[in-house]
N, C-alpha and C positions, 0 to 999 in steps of 0.2 A: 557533492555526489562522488560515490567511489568511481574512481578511473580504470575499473578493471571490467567496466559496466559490458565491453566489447566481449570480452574473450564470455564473464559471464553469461552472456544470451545464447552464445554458439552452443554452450554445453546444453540448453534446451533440448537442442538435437542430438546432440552426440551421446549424451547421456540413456537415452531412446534405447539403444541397441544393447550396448556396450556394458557387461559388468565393471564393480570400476578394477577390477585385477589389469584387466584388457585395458583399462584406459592409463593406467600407471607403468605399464610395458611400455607403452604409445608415448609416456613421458607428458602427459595431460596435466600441467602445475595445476588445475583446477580441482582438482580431487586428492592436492595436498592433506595429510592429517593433521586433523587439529583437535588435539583434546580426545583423539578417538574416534571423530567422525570426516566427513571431509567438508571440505573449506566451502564449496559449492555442492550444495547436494540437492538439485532439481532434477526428480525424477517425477514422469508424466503420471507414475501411477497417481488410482485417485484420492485427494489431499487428505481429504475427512475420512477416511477408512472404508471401507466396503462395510464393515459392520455395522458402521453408524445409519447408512442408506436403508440395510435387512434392517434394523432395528426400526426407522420408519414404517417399514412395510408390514413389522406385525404390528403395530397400534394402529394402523390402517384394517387389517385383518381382525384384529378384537375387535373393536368397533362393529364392521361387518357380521361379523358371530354375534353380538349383543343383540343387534338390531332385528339378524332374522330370528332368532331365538324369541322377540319380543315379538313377533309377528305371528311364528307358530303357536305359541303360548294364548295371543288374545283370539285365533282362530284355528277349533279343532278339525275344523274339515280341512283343514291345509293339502296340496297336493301330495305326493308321494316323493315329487321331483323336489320340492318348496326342503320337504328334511331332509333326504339327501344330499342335497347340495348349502345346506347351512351344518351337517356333519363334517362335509367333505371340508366346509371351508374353518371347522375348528381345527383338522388337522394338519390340515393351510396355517395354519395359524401356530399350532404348536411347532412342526417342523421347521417352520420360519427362526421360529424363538432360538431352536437347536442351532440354524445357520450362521444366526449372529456371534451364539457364543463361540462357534467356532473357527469363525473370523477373528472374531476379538484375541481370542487364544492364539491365533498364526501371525494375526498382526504383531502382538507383545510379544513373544518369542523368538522369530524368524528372523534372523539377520538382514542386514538390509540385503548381499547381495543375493541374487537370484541361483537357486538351488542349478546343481549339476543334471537334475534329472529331466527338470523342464526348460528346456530353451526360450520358450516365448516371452519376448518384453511384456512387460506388463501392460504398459501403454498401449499393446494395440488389441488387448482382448479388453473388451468392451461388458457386463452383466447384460444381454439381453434378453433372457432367459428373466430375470429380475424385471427389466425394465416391461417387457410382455406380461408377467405378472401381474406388477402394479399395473396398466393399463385396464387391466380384468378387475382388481378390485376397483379403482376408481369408477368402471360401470358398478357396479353392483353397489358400492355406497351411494352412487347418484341417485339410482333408483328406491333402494332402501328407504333413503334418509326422508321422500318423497311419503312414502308410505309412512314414513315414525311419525312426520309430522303430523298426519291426519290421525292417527291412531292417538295421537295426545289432545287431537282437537277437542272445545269444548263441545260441537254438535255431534249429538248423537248419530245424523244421519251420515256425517264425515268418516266416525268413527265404524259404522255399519258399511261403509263404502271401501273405506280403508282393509277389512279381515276380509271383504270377496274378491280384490283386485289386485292380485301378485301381478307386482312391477315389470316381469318377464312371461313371455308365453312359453309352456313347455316343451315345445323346440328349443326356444334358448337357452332355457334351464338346463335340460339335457345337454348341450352342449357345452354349457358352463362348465358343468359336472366334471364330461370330460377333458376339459382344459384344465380344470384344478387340481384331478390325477393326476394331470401329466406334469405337471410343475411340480405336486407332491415325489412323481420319480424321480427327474431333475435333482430335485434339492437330497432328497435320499444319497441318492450315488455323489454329490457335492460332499456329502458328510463326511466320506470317507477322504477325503484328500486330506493330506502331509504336508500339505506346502500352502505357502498363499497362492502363489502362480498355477497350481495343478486347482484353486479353488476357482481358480477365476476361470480356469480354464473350463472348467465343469460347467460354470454359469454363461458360457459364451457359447453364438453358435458361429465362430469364425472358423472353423477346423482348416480351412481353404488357406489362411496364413501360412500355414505352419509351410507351406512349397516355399513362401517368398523368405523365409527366414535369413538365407545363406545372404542373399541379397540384400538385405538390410544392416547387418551386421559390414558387408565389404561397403556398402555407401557412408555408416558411421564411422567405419575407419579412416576414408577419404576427408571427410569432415575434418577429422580428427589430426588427420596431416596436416590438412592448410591450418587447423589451429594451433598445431604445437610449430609450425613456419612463423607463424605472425607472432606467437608469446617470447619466442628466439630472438628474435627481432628489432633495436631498440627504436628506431626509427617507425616502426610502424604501430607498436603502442603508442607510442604519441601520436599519428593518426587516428587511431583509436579514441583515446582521449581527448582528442580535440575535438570530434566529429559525435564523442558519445556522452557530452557531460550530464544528461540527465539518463537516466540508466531505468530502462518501465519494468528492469524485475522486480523491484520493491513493490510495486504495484501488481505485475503478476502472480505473485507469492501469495500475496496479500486474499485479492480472492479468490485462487486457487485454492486457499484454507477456509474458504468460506462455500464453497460447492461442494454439494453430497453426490454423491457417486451415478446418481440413476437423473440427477437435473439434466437438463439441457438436451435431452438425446429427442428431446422432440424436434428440435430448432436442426441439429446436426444431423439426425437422420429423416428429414422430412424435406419435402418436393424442393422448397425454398431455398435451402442451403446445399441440395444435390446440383442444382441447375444453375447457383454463383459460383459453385468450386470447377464443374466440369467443363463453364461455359468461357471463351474467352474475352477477355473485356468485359467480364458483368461486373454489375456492381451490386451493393445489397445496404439499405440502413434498417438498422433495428432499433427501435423508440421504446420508451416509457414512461409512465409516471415514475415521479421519483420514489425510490425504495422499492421497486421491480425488478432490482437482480438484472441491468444491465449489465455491470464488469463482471460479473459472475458467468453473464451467456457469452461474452467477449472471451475472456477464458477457456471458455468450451470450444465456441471455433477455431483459435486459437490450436488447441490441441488436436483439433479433429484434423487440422492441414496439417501440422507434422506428422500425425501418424499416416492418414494418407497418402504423404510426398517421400515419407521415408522411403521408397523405394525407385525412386527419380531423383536424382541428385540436380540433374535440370530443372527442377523446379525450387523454389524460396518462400520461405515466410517472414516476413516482418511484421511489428505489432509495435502500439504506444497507446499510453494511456496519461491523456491530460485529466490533471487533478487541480481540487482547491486548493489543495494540502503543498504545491510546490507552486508559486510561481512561474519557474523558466520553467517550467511544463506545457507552460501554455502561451508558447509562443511558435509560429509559425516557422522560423527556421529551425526550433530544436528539435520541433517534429520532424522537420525533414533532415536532419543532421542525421538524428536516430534512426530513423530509418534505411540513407543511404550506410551507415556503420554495418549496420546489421545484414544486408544486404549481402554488403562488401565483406563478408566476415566467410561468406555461402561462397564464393569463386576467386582463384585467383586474376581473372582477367577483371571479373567487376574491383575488385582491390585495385589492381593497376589504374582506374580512374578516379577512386579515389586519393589515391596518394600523388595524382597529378595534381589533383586540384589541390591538396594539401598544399602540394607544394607552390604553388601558385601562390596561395594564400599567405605560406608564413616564408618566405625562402627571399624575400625583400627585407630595406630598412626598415618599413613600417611595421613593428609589430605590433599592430591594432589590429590588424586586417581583420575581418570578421566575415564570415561566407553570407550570403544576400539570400532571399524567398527564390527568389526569381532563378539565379544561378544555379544554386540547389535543385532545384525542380527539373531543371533542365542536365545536369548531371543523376539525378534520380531515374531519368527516361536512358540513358544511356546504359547507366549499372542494372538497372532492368531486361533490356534487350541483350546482354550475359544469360539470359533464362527463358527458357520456354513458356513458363508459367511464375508469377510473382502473387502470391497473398499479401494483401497489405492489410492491417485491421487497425481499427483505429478507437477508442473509447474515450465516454467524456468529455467532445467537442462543447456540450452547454457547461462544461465547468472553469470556459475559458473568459469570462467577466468580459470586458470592453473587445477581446479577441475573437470573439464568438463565429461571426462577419464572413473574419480578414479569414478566418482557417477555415470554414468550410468551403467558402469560394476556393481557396488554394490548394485544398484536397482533391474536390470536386474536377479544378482545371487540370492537375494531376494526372486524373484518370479520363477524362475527357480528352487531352489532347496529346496522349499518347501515340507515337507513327506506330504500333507494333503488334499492338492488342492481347498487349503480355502482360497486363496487370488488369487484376481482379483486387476491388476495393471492396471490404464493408465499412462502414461508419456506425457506432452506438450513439445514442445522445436521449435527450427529453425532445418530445414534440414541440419545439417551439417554434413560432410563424417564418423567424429568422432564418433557422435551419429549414424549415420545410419551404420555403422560398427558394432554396439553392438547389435540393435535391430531389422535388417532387416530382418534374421531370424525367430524369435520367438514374435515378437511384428506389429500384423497386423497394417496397415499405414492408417491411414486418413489424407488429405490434406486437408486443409483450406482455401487457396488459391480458390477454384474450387467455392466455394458457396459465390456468392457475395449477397443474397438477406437479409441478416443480414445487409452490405454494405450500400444497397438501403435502408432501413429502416430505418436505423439508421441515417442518410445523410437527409432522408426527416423530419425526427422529428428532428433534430438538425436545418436547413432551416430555418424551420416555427418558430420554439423560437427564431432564431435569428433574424428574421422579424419581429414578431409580441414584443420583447422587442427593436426595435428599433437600433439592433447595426447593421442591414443591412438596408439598406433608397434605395428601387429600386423605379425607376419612373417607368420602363419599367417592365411590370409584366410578360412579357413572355419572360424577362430573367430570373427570378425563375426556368423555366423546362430548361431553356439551360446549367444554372448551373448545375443542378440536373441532366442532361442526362452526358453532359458534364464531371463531374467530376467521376462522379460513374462508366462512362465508360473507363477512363484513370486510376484508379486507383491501377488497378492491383489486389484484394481484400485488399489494405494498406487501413484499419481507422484512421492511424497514419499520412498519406500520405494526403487524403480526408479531415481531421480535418485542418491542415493545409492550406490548400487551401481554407475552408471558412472561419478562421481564416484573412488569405490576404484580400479574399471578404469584409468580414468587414471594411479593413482598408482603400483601394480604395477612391477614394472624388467622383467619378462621375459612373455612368454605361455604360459610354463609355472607362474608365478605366476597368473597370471588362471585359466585351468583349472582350481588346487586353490582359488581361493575359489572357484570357480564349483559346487564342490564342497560346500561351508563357508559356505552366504550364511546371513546370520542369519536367525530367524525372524519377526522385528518390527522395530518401528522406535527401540525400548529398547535392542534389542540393537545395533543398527546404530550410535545413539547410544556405547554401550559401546564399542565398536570404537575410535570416532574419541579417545573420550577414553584409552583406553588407549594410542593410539598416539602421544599429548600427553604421556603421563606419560614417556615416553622421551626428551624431549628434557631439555635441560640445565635449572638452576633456574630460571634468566632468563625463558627462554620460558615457562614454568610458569606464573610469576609474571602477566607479560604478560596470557596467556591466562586465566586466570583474573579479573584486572582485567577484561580485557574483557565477560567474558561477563555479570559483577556489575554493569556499567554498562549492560547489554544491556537484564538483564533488570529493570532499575528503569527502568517505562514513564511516568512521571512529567513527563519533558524531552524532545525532540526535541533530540539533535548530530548534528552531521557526523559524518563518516569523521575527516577532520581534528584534528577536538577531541577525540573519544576517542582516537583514535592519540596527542596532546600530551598528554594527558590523562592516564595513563595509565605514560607513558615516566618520569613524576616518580617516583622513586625518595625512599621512606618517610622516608630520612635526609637528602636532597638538598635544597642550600640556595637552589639556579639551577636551571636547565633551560635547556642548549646547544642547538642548531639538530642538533649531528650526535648526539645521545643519545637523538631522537625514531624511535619505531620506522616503518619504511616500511607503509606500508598493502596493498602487496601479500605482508610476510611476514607481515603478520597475516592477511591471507585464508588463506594455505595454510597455518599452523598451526592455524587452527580447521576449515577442509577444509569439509564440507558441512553444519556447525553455523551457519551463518552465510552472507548474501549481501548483494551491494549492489547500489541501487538509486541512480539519478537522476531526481529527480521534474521538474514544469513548474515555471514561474517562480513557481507561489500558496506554496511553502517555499523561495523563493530558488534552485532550483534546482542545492543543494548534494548532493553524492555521499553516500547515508547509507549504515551497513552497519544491518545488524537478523538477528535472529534469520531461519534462514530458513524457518522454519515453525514457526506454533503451538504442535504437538509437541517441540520443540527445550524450550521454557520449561517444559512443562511438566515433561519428562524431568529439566532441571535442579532444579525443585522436588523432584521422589518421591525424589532424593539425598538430603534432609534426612531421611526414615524407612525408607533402608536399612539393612538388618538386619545386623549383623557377620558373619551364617551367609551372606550371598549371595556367589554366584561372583566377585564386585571390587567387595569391601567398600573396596580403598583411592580409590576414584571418589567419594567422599562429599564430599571434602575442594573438588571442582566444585561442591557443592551451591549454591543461589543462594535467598532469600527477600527478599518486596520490604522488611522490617523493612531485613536487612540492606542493601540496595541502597540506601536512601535515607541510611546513616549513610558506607556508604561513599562514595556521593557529594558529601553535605556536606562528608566530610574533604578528600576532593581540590578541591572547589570553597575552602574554609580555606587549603588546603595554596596554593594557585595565590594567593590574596589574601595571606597573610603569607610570602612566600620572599623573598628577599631579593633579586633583579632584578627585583622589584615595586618594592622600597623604593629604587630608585636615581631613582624619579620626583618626589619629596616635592615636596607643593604649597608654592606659595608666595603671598606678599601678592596678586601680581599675579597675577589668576585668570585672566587670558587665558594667561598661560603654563603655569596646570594645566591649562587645559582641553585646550590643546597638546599636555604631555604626556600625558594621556589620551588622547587620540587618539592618538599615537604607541605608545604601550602596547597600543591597539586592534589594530594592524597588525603586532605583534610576537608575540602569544601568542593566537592564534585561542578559547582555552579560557580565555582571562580574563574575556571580556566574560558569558558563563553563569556565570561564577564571580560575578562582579557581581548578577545579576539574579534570578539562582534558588535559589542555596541558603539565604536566610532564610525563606520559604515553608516548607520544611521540617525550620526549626533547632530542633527539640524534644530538650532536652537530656534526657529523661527514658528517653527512645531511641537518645540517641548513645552510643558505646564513649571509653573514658577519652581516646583519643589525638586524637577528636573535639572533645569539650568541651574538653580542654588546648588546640586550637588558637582555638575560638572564647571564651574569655576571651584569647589572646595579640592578636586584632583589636578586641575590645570591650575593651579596657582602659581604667580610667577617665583616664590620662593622654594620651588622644588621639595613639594611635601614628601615625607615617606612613601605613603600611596601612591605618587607620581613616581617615585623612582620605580618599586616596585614594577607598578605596570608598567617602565617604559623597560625595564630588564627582561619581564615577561615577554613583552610582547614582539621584542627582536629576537630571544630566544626559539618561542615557540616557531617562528614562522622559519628561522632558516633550516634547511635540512641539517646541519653538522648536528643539531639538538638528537637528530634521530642516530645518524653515524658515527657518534662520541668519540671519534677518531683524535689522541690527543695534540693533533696540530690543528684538525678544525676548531677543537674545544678553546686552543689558545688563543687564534686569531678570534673566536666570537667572544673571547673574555676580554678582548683591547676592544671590539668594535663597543662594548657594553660599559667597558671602563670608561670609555669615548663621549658616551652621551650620558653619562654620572657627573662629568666633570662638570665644575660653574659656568663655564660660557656656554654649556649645551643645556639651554631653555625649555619650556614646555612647548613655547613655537615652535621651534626646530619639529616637534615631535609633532605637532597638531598640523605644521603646514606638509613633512614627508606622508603624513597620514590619511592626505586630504579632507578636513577637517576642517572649509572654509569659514563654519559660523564661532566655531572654536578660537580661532587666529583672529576673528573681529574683534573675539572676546577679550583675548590677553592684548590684542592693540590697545583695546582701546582702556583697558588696565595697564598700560604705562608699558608694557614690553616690549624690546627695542627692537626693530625690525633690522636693525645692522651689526645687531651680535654676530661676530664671526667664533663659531665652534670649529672643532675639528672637519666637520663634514660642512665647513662654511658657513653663509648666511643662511635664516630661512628661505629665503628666495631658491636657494639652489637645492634647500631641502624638497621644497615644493614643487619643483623641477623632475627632481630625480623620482620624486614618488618613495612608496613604502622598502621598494627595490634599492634604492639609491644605497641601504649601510650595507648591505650583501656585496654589492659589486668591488667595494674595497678590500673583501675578503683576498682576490688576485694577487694583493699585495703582498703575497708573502714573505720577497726577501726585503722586507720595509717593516721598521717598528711605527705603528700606527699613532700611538703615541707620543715616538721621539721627535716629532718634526714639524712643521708650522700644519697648517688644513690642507687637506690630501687634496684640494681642488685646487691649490698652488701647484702642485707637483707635475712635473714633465709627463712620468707614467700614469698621469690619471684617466680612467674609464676613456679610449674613446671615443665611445658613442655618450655619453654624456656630457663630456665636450661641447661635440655639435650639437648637444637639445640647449646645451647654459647660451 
């Protein structure tokens, strides 16, 4: 995880106010340029465009003009009120279309920063002027679609009952009426705006902001202080660091780009979440089935309390999201590490406790110390009581596997046994007995499930983009509202489910296809899963093969790769000796062979800002797991052969990471005397196989041969030979290179000391023990035992014993030595100046 995960969360807020001129004055390294943009650029406006939300709202709107159009049509004694108000709402409908494009156009145009003429953050003007809109159409399609049905019915008398009984009585109509002018003025006078922020500001009815403005702007600046104190600082980035190693913007980024602009404002602006935020000590869990746009509403509250608190600097947010996709995600103190970081980031006096404990922690011999649940929690209570009001949010508790339990009880006591009644907790998760056993009590329930007009919204702006960029081709346009009724109505509140399904849409050749699945949708998201992989098992063996590699890599969450390296990754063929440039699979036939099993993401510059693909939902891993205890009796017993477990994930990683270290266009680089020319080629090596350098650095972490499959272990004795193969020198050059810093600071005194320590373990008496016991690599060092390797070789760096002592750290720390030739002199753990503290560990 990047280590910068601290300073990046703060800019959440500070970015709120602040253009970034104003933040580059302030000396804010986080709005560094890079390439033209900045380095960190999390701003609250909303992720998916404004356009894309308008653009829902008129495929909601056509639909509604279809329907009553079809109503008046099959009955001519229709009210007066019934046409006017399906007039009123075509032009509902067109002026809508107008507002998109002119979104779209401000959006693509508009520089990111915020024009001189309007002051307002973006973040705190809110569409509700849109979001009142949509409300209106959602009545009016309810009732509609009520009517369409019986107008199609086969009984005549349905269909007679249907042309005399408008859905509204004409009071409402009337009133409709007037509501649909007045949004039509709205959106008129919207038209005309210059700016994006003068458009938002047209669609808002906050005008009351605009007094608090000065005051938001001097609390972002305060912010902004203690942030550029702690980036100054070297001591307290490492606080940082130590206290923030898993970093939940990746994950906030993540569905913040997957929320439309008008979601959630039910959940944020409704009774529920007014009476968690204002109330002190409340708590709130919000549940759902899976593929219900929980991290998505997480996100939302999320933003709603910064924009809120922006003008109380006494008050904090914090937020984490445990995931499948990471491991130490989901573990109880990294939640709470994360959280006091983030905390600590909002005051100097809460800092001041964390860097006691810090120091607590590492300012002894032992540096193992690792901070405890228990301790945590109880310095958590204290950096809180710094603030009059604390948000805490939290997502994804059910995606903590065997931790499920231990973290919601540890949340829960959290907030429970608080002295101060300064912390307001919500929790996300699945309704499972586990969690609702801890929180049914003390943590009022929201369901998710129940509000499907986030659903609708989102369903009708995804549609139209996929219509209008071509990846849906309908002849028949008035299968547009069949889908859209269709699928929004079958979906149970699943956007995981619905995604899926025009996903299929897409794929269909005709619209008479689309019809009969429209006919055929499955009933879950197992089933839907089944779909995609049955229609996997038709392609040739190749793809198969592919496919399955990939998904085995997917699901062993262990590594962070590219799109890149698993596509190189991957294309290595079992028997193959090289890997050519044109044998590697494209990345976009790997998209559309796995279809909606998968998606890809572009994070900010804290992971390099490399294209990843990942599972694309939760559900996806886990669907792949329940393949392992499919019953021969079920309906596509041959789908097992996709089954995925992390056992297995981890052995078949290390093979292809083996496989990538011993082939044979590795071995065309063999080191030589002169180690400026291996280090050369290593670096040229770097530039040619994007999946060699993880092959380097990660597969000994997990080389437990007790676990690998025969074709594993055969490969890793062909690197750990006791004859010191090319391959083995290779990687053992790499992999001290890569890991000390001098690699990065090429400073040429570091460069020469790390060409002796490299020279050092090239020579004959330094083994592949040596390197498998500093590595800790204990099934490895079985291996070469009991291959005849002699456990009392003395290398330069001594025996393995003292390799295995010192750890992966032990050839760095001789680095010190620099008025000493490493080379000239017997083993540096003879010598008087040797390390210290390694001293006392031998």
């Amino acid at each position: 995880m990047n280590n910068t995960c601290g300073l990046g969360y703060l800019s959440w807020v500070a970015e709120v106010a602040l253009p970034v001129s104003r933040q580059q004055q302030l000396g804010n390294p986080l709005v560094a340029k890079v390439g033209g943009k900045k380095a960190y650029d999390l701003h609250l406006a909303d992720p998916l465009s404004i356009s894309a939300s308008i653009a829902g709202l008129v495929a909601l709107a056509d639909l509604i003009f279809r329907s009553g159009t079809k109503y008046v049509k099959s009955y001519r004694g229709a009210s007066t009120e019934v046409g006017n108000l399906n007039r009123e709402n075509r032009s509902l409908s067109v002026i809508l279309h107008n507002l998109s494009l002119v979104a779209f156009d401000l959006e693509e145009t508009e520089p990111p920063e915020p024009t001189a003429a309007v002051h307002e953050p973006s973040s705190v003007l809110q569409p509700h002027h849109l979001h009142d809109c949509h409300q209106l159409l959602r009545r009016l399609e309810t009732g509609l679609s009520r009517t369409e049905a019986s107008l199609d019915s086969g009984s005549e008398c349905q269909r007679l009952y249907a042309r005399l009984k408008w859905p509204f009585t004409s009071t409402e109509s009337k009133e409709m009426i007037q509501d649909v002018q007045r949004y039509n003025q709205i959106i008129h006078t919207a038209l005309a705006a210059d700016s994006l922020a003068m458009l938002k500001h047209c669609l808002s009815r906050q005008d009351e902001i605009k007094n608090g403005l000065d005051k938001i702007n001097l609390t972002a600046e305060r912010i902004l202080d203690i942030q550029v104190k702690i980036s100054l600082d070297a001591k307290r980035n490492q606080v940082l660091r130590d206290f923030g190693r898993v970093n939940p913007r990746g994950e906030y980024e993540t569905n913040r780009k997957l929320r439309q602009g008008l979601t959630g404002l039910w959940l944020t602006q409704g009774p529920d979440f007014d009476f968690w935020y204002s109330t002190p000590d409340s708590r709130l869990w919000c549940s759902g089935i899976p593929g219900a746009g929980k991290s998505v509403l997480a996100v939302a509250m999320i933003e709603e309390c910064l924009q809120r608190n922006a003008q109380d600097t006494r008050k904090a947010v914090a937020c984490f999201f445990c995931t499948y996709k990471n491991e130490s995600s989901q573990h109880s103190t990294t939640i709470l590490s994360s959280l006091c970081m983030q905390l600590a980031m909002q005051s100097e006096s809460a800092f001041q406790i964390l860097q006691e404990y810090h120091d607590q922690l590492f300012s002894g011999r032992d540096l193992s110390a690792r901070p405890t649940a228990k301790t945590l929690a109880q310095k958590l209570h204290l950096i809180c009581a710094c603030f009059t009001r604390n948000y805490i949010i939290v997502d994804g508790l059910d995606e903590c596997d065997h931790r499920v339990a231990a973290n919601v009880e540890c949340l829960a006591k959290l907030s429970l046994l608080q002295g101060y009644d300064v912390i307001n907790m919500a929790l996300s998760s699945r309704d499972e007995i586990i969690i609702r056993q801890h929180l049914k009590n003390d943590f009022p329930h929201v369901e998710i499930e129940a509000h499907t007009e986030d659903l609708q919204l989102y369903f009708a702006s995804e549609l139209s983009e996929r219509i209008a960029s071509k990846q849906l081709r309908l002849r028949d346009q008035s299968l547009k509202d069949l889908i859209m009724t269709r699928l929004v109505g079958e979906a149970k509140g699943m956007f995981r489910w619905v995604a899926c399904q025009l996903d299929y849409m897409c794929e269909l050749p005709t619209d008479r296809a689309r019809r009969e699945a429209l006919s055929k949708l499955p009933p879950s998201l197992y089933a839907t899963y089944d779909r995609i992989l049955l229609r996997i098992g038709g392609y040739d063996d190749t793809v198969k093969r592919l496919v399955k590699k990939a998904i085995l890599m997917l699901a062993t969450s262990f590594v962070s790769l590219s799109f890149e390296e698993i596509c190189e990754a991957i294309s290595l063929e079992e028997d193959a000796t090289t890997l050519e440039d044109d044998e590697i699979v494209e990345e976009e036939e790997l998209l559309r062979w796995c279809s909606s099993l998968v998606r890809v993401g572009k994070s900010g510059s804290f992971n390099g800002g490399k294209t990843r693909i990942q599972f694309a939902h939760f559900t996806v891993k886990e669907y792949l797991r329940s393949l392992k205890t499919r019953d021969s009796d079920h309906e596509y017993p041959q789908l097992k052969e996709y089954a995925v477990s992390h056992e297995d994930g981890i052995d078949f990683f290390s093979f292809l990471c083996l496989r990538f270290l011993t082939m044979e266009d590795i071995e065309r680089f063999p080191p030589t005397r002169d180690t400026t020319r291996a280090i050369s080629c290593i670096l040229a090596q770097h530039r040619r196989r994007t999946f060699y350098e993880p092959s380097v650095l990660t597969w000994a972490a997990y080389a437990t041969t007790s676990k690998m499959g025969d074709r594993t272990r055969k490969l890793l004795r062909k690197l750990l030979h006791p004859s010191e193969t090319p391959a083995f020198c290779l990687w053992a050059i790499d992999i001290i290179f890569c890991h000390h810093p001098s690699s990065i600071e090429a400073s040429s005194e570091s460069i020469k000391i790390l060409s002796q320590v490299i020279a050092a373990v090239l020579r004959p008496e330094s083994t592949p023990l040596h390197m498998a016991a500093a590595f800790s690599m204990p099934d490895a060092c079985q291996e070469l035992l009991e291959g005849g390797s002699d456990v009392l070789a003395c290398s330069k760096f001594g025996t393995p014993l003292h390799c295995a002592l010192g750890g992966r750290g032990f050839f760095y720390n001789f680095l010190d030595l620099r008025d000493n030739d490493i080379l000239s002199e017997g083993p540096i753990t003879d010598r008087r100046n040797f390390h210290v503290g390694h001293v006392a560990r031998l």
